[in-house]
Backbone bond lengths (Angstrom), bond angles and torsions (degrees), N, CA, C in turn:
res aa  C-N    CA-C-N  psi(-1)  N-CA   C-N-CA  omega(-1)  CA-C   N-CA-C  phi
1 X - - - 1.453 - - 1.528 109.29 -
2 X 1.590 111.96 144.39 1.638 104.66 -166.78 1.438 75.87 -79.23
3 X 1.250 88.41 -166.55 1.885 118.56 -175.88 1.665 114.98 -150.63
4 X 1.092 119.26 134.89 1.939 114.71 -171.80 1.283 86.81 -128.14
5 X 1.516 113.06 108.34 2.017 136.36 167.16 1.156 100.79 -74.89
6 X 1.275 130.15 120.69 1.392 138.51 155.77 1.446 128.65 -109.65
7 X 1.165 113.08 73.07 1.682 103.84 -167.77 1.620 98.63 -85.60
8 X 1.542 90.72 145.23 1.425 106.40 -168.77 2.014 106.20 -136.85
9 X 1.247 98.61 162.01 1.501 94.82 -173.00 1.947 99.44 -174.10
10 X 1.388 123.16 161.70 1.265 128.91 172.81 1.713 119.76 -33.15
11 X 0.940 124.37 -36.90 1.762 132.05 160.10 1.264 125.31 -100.66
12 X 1.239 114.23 -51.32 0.974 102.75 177.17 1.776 116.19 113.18
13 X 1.309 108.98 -20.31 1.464 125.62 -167.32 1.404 117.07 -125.64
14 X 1.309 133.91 -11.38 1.661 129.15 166.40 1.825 120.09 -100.05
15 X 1.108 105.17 -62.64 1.850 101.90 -177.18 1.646 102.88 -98.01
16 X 1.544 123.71 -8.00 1.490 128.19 167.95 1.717 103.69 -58.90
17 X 2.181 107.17 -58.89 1.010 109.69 -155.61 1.935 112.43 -84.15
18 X 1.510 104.54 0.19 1.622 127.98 -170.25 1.655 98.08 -74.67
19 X 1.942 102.40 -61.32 1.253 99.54 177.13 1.242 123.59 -86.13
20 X 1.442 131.19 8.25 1.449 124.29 165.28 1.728 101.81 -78.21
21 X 1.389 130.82 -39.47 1.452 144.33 152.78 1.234 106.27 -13.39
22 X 1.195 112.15 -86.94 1.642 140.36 175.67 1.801 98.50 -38.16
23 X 0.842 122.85 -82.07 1.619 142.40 173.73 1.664 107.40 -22.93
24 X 1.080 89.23 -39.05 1.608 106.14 -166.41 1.858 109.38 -98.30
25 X 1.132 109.93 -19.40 1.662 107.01 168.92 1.883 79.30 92.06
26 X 0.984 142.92 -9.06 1.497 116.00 177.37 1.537 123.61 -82.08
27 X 1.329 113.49 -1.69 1.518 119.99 165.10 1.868 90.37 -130.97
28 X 1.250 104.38 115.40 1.848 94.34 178.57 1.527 108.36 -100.44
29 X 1.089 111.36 -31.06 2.251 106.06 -160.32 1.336 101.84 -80.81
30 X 1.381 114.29 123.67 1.779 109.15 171.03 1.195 99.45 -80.90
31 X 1.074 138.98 -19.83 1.689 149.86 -161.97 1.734 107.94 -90.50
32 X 1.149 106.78 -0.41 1.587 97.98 178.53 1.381 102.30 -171.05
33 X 1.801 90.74 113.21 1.097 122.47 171.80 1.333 139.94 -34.84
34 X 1.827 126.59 90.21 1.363 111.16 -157.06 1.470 120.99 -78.52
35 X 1.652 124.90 137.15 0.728 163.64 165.68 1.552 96.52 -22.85
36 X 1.525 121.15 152.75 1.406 138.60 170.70 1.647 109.10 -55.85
37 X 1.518 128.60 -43.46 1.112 143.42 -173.73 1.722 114.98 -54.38
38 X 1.724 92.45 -61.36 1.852 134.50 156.82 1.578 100.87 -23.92
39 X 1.242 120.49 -82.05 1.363 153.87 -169.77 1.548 113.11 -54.38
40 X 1.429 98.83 -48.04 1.733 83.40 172.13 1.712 122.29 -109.73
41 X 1.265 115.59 11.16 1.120 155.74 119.59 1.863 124.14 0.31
42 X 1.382 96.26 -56.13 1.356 143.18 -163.38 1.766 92.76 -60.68
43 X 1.283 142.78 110.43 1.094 135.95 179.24 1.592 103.30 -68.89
44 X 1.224 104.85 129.10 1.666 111.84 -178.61 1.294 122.96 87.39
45 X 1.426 116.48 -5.83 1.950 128.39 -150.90 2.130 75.10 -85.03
46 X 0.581 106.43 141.12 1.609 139.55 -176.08 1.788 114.70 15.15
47 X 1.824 84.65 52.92 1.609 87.50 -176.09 1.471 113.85 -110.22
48 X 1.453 106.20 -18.93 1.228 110.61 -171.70 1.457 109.99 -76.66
49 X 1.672 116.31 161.28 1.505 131.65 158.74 1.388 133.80 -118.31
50 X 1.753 122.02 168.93 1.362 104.71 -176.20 1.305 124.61 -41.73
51 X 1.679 112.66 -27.31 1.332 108.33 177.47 1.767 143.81 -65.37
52 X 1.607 66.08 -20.63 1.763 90.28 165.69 1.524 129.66 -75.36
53 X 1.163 117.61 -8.92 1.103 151.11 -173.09 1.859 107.85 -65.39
54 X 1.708 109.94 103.04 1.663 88.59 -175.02 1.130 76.86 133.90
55 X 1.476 130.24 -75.84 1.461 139.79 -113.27 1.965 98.11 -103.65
56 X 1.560 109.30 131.97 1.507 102.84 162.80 1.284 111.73 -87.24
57 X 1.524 102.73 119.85 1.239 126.30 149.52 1.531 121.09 -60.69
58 X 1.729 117.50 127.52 1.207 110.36 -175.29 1.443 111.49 -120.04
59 X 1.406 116.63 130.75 1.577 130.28 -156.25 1.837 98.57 -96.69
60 X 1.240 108.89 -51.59 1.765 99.18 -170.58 1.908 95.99 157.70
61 X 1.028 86.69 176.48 1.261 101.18 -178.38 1.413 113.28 -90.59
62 X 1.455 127.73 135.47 1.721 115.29 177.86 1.824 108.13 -78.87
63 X 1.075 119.46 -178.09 1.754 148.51 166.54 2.024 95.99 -28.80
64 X 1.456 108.77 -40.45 1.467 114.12 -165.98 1.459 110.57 -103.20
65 X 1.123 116.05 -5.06 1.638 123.09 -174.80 1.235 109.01 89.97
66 X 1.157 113.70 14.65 1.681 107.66 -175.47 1.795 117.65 -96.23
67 X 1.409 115.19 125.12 1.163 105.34 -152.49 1.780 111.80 -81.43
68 X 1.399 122.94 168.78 1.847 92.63 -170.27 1.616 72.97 -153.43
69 X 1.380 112.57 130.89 1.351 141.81 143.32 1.796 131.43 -101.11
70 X 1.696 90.08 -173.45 1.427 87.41 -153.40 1.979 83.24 -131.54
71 X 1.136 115.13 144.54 1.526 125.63 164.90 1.519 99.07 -114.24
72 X 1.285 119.80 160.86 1.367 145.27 138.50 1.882 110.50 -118.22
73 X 1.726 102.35 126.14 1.373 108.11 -165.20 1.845 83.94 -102.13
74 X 1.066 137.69 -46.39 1.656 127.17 -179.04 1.920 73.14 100.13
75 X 1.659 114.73 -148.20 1.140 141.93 -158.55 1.464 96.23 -105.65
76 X 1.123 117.24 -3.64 1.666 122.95 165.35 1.403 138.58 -39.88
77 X 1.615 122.49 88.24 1.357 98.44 -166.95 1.745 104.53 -104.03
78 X 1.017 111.69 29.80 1.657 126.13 162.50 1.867 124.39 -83.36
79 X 1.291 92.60 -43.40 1.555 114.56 -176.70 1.766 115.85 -41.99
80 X 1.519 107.09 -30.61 1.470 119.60 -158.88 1.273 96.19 -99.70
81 X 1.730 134.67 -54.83 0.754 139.67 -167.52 1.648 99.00 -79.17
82 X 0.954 138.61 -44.94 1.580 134.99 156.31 1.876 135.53 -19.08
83 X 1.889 84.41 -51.26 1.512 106.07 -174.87 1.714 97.28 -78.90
84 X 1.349 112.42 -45.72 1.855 123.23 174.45 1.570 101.02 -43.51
85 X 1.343 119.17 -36.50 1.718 118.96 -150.44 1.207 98.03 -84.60
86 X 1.179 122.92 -50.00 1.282 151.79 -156.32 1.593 119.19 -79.34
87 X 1.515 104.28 -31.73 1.384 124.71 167.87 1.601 106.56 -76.24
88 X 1.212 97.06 -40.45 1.456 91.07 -157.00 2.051 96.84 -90.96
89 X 1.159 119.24 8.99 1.493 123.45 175.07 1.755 104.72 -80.84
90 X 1.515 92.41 -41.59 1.389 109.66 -166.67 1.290 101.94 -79.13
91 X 1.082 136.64 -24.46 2.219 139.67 163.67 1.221 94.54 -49.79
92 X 1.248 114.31 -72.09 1.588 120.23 -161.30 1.128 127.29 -71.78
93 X 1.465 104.75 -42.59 1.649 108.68 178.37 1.538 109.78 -73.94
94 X 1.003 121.88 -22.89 1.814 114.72 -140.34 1.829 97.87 -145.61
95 X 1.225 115.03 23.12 1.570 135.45 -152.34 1.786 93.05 -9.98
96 X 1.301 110.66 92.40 1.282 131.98 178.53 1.544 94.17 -101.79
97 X 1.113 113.77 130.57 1.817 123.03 -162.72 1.824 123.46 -122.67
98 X 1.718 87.20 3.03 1.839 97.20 156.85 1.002 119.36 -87.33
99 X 1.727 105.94 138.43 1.656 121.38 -176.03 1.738 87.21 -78.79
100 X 1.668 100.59 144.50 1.391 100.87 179.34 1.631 98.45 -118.76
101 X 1.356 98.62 142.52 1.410 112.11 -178.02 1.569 110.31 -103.76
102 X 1.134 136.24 149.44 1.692 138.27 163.91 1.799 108.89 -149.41
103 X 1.423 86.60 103.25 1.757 104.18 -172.78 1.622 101.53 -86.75
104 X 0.961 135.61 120.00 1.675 124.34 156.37 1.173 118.24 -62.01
105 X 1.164 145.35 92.86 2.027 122.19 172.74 1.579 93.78 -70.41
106 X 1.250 144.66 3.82 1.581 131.88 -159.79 2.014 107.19 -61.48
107 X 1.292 101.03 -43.39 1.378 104.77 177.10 1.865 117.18 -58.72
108 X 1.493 111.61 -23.36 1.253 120.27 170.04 1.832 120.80 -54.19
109 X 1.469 107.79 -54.59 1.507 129.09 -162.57 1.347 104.63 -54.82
110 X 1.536 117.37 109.51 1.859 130.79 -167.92 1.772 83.48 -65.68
111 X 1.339 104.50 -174.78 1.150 134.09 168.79 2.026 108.28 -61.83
112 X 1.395 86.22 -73.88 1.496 92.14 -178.90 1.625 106.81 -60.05
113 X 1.304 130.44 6.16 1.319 110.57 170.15 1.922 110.12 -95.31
114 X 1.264 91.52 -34.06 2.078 101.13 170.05 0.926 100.27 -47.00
115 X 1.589 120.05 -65.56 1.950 124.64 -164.30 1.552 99.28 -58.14
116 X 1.443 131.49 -57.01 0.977 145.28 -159.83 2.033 107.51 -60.20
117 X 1.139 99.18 -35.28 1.290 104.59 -149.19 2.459 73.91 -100.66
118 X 1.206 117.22 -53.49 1.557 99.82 174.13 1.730 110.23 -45.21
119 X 1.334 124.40 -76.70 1.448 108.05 -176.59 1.287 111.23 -49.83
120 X 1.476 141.89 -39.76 1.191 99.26 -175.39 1.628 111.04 -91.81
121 X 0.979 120.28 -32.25 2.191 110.88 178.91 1.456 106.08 -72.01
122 X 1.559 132.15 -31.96 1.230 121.25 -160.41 1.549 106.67 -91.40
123 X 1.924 96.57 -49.89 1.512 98.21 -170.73 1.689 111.66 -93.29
124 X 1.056 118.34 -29.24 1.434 123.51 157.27 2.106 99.25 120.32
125 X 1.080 96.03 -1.58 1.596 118.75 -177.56 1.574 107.43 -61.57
126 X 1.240 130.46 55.45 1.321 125.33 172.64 1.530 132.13 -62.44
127 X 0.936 132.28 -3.08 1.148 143.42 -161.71 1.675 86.23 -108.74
128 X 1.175 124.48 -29.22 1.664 113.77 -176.92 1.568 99.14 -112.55
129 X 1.583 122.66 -13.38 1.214 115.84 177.16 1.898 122.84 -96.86
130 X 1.698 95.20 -16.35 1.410 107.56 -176.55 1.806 104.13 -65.93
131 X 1.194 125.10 -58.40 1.094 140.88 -156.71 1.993 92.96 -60.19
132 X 1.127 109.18 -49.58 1.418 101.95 -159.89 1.485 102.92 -70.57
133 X 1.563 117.02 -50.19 1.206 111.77 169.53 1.295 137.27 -68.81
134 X 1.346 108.14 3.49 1.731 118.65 142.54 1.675 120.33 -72.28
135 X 1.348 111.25 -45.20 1.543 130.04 156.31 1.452 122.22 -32.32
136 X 1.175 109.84 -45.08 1.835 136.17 -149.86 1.753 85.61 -98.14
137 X 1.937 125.33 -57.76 1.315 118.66 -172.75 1.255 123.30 -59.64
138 X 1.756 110.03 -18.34 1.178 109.06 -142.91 1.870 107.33 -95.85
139 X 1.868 87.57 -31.22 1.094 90.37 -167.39 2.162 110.69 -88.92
140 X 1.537 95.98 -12.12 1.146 96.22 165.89 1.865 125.94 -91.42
141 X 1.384 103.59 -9.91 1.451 90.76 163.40 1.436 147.81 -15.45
142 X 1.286 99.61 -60.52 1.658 115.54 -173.10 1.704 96.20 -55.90
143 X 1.436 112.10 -55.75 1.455 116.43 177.24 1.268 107.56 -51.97
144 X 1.228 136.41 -46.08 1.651 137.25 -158.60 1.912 83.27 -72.60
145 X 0.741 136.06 -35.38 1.828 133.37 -160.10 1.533 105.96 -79.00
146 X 1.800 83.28 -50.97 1.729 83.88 179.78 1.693 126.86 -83.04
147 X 1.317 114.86 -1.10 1.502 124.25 158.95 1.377 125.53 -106.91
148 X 1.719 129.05 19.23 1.191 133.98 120.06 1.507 129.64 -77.92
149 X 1.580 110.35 -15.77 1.376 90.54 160.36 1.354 131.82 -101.90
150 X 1.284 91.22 21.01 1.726 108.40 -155.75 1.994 88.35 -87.82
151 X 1.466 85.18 -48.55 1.528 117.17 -167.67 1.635 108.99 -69.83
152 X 1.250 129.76 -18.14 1.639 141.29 145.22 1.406 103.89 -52.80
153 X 1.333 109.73 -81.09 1.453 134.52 -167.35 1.499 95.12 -47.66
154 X 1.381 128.95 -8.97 1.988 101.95 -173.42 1.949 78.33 -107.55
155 X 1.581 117.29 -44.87 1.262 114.60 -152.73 1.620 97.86 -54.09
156 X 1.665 133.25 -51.48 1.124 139.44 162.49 1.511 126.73 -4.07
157 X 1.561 83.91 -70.18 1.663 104.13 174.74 1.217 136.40 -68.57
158 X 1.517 109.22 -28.09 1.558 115.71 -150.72 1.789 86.39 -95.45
159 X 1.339 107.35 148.01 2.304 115.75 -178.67 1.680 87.54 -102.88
160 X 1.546 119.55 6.00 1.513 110.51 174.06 1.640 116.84 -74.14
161 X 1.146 140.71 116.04 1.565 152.44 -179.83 1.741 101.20 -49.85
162 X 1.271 108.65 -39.55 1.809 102.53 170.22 1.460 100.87 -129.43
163 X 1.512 88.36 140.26 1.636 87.96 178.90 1.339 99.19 -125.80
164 X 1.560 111.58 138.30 1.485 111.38 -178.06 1.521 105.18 -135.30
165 X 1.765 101.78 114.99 1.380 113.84 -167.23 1.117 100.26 -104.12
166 X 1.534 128.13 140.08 1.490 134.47 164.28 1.344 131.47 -78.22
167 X 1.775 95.84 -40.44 1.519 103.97 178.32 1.633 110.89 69.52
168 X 1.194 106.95 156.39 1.794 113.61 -168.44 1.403 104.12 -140.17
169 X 1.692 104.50 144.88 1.616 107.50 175.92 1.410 107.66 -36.73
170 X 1.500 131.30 148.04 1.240 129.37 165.65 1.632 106.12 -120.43
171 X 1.560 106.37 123.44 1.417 124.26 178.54 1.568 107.06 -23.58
172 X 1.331 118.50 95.63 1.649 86.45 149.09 1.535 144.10 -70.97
């Protein structure tokens, strides 16, 4: 059965577009820390805006054909329960036969990636927002690696048609 990954999070554009990266074989080593170059690099990594907000972003297809996007929910607590409703209209009504996935990275995003990611998407201040949210990717990496495979490893397993993973702060 294919599978459609949707990791989703408050923007939509930093640890959404890290682990669609990761997901996607275009950043591969969890073991080494990517580089500033790496990072902005990242198709989507701090491009999106409020307007984008809502909308699936589509990254590529993985190794299996399975296609994996990116949401930004904003402060939205409709968006999740919407995409769930909506998925699950389309099973029944329209016998649509992809397992749907919805990863949160939100528990991932350091401190310096919020600050980092307000000056540069909110206030437009990149020069004080670029640096942190290079700061913010770098040091959450290892986590961004290990909650896409975490996030395989449940979609694999689970005989549920939508799977909706929360994911948990991971120790730094």
């Amino acid at each position: 059965m294919r599978m459609i990954y949707i990791y989703h999070d408050f923007g939509g554009t930093h640890t959404t577009s890290l682990a669609a990266a990761y997901h996607l074989k275009i950043l591969q080593n969890p073991v080494k820390i990517p580089d500033k170059h790496d990072i902005l690099a990242v198709p989507y990594f701090n491009k999106l805006t409020k307007q984008d907000a809502g909308k699936f972003i589509f990254h590529g297809k993985d190794e299996e054909g399975n296609p994996v996007y990116t949401l930004g929910k904003r402060s939205s607590k409709v968006v999740l329960p919407a995409v769930y409703n909506f998925a699950e209209l389309m099973m029944n009504h329209y016998q649509i036969n992809e397992k749907i996935i919805l990863s949160n990275t939100s528990p991932l995003v350091p401190f310096a990636m919020t600050v980092g990611g307000f000056f540069s998407r909110e206030l437009k201040v990149d020069v004080i927002g670029v640096p942190l949210l290079i700061k913010g990717a770098q040091k959450c990496w290892p986590h961004v690696c290990q909650l896409v495979e975490e996030t395989k490893k449940i979609a694999k397993r689970s005989e549920e048609p939508i799977v909706k993973i929360e994911n948990h702060k991971f120790q730094a």
